[in-house]
C-alpha positions as YAML, in Angstrom:
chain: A
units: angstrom
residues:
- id: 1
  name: UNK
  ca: [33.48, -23.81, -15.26]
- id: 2
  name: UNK
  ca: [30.45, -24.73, -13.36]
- id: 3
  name: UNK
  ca: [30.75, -22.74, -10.55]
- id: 4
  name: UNK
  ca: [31.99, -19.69, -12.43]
- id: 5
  name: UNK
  ca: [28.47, -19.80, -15.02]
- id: 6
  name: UNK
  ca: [26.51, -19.71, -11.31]
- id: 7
  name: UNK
  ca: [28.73, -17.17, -9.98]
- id: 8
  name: UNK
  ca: [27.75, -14.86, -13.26]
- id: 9
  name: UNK
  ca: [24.40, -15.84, -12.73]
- id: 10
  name: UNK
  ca: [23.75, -14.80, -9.42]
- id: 11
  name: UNK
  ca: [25.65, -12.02, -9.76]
- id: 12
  name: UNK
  ca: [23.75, -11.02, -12.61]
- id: 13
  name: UNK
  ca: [20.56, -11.50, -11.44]
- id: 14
  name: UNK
  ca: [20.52, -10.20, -8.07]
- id: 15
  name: UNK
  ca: [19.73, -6.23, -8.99]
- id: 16
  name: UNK
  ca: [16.66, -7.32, -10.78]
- id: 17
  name: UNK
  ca: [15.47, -9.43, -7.78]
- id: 18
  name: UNK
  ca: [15.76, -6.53, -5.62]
- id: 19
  name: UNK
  ca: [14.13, -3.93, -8.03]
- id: 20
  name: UNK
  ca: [10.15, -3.31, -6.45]
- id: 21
  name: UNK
  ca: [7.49, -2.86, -9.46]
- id: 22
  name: UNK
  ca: [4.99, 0.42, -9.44]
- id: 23
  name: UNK
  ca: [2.39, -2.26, -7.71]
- id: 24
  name: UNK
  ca: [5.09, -2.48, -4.55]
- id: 25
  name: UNK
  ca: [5.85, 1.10, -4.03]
- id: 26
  name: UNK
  ca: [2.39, 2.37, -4.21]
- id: 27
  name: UNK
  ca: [0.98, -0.46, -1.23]
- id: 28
  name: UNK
  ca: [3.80, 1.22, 0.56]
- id: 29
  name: UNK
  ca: [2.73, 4.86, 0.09]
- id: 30
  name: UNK
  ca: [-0.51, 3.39, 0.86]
- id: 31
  name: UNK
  ca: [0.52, 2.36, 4.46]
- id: 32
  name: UNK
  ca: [2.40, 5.26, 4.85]
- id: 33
  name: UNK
  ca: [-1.03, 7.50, 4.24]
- id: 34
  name: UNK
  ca: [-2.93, 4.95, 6.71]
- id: 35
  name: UNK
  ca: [0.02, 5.45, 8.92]
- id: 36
  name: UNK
  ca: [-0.67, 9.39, 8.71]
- id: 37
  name: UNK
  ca: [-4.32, 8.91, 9.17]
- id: 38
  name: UNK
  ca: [-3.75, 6.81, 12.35]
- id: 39
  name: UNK
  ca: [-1.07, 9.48, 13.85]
- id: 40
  name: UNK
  ca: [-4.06, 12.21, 13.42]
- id: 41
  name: UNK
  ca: [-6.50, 10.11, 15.28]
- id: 42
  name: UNK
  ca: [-8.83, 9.02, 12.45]
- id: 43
  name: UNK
  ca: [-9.20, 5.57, 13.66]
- id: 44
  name: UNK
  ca: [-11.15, 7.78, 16.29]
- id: 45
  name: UNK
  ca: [-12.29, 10.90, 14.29]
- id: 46
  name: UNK
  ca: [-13.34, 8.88, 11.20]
- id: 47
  name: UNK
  ca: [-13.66, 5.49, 11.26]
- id: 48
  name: UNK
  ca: [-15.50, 4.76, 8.23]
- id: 49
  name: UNK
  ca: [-12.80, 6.18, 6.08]
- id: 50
  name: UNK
  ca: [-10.16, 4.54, 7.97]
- id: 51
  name: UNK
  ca: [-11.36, 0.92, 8.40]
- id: 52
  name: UNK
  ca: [-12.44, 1.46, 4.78]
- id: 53
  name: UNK
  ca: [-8.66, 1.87, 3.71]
- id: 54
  name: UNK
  ca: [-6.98, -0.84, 5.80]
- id: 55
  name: UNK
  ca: [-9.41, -3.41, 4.18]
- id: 56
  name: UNK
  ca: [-8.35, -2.18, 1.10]
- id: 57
  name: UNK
  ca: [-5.11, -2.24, 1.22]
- id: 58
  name: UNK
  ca: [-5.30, -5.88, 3.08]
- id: 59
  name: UNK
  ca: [-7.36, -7.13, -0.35]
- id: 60
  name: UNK
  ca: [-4.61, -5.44, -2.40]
- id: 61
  name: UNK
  ca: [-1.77, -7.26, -0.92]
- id: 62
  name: UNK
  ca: [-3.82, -10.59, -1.14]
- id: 63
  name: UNK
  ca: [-4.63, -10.07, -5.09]
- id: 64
  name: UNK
  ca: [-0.69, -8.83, -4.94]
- id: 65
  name: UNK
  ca: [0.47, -12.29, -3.06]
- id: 66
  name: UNK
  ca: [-1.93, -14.54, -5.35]
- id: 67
  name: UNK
  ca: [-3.95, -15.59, -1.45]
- id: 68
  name: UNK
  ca: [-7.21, -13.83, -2.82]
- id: 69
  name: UNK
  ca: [-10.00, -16.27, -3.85]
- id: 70
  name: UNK
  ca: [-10.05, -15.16, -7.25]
- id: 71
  name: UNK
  ca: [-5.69, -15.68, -7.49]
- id: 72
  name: UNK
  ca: [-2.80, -12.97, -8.00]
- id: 73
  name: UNK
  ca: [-4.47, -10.34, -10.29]
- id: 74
  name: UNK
  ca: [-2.00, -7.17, -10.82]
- id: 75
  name: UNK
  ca: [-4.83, -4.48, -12.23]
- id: 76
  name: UNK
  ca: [-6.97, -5.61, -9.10]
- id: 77
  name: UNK
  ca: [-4.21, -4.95, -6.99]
- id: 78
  name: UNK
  ca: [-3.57, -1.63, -8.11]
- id: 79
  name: UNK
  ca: [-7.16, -0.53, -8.14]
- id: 80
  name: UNK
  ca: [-7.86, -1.27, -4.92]
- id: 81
  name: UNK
  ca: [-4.20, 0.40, -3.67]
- id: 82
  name: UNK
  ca: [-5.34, 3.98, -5.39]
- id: 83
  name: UNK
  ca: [-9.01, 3.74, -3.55]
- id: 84
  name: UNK
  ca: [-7.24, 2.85, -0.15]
- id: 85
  name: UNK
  ca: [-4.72, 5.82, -0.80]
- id: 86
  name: UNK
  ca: [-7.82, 8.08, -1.39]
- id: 87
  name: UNK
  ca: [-9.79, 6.81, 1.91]
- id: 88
  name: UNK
  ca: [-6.71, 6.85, 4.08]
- id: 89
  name: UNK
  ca: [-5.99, 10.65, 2.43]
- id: 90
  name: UNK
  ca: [-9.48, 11.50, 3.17]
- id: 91
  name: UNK
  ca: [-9.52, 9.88, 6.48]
- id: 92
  name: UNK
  ca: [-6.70, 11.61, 7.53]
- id: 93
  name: UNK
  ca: [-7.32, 14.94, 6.15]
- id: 94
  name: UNK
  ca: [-11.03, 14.40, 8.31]
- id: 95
  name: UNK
  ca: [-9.72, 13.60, 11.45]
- id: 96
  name: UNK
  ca: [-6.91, 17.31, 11.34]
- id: 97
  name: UNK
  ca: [-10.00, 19.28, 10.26]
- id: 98
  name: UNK
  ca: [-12.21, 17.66, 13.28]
- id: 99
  name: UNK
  ca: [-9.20, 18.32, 16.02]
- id: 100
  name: UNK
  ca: [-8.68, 21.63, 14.94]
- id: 101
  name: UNK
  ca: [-4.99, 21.51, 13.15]
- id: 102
  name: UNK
  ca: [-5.75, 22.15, 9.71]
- id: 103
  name: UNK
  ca: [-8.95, 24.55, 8.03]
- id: 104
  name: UNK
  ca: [-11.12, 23.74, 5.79]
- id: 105
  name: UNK
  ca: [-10.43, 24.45, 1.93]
...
């Protein structure tokens, strides 16, 4: 009886341990926009913008883990995932204007 109630139970629970929250998927879109940005040269083209995003995405995955000084705090998290989103997007879009691939708006 034992063994079937953990049997259930793991069975049970494992979908919802696998499930990623809205926090999860958007550090990964994040890293795939820095991972854009560094394909079209912008750690070259524009640093600022770059460097800018990769710290904060790093400080978003430490308020994420709970290893920032001030402990795991979800809204912090998120914040600082949109503004590395936006300064890896602008990085990227930068660094295609300044080699020539894309015009200007």
């Amino acid at each position: 009886m034992k063994f079937l109630f953990i049997f259930l139970f793991i069975i049970l629970s494992v979908p919802v341990l696998s499930q990623a929250d809205e926090l999860t998927h958007a550090i990964g879109d994040t890293g795939y926009m820095i991972q854009d940005a560094m394909w079209a040269n912008a750690y070259k083209l524009d640093r600022h913008n770059y460097n800018k995003a990769v710290r904060l995405q790093y400080e978003a995955k430490e308020y994420m883990r709970g290893t920032h000084k001030k402990g795991r705090h979800k809204n912090l998290a998120m914040q600082k995932t949109k503004e590395a989103y936006q300064f890896a997007k602008s990085a990227r879009d930068n660094a295609l204007y300044q080699s020539g691939e894309i015009a200007s708006d």
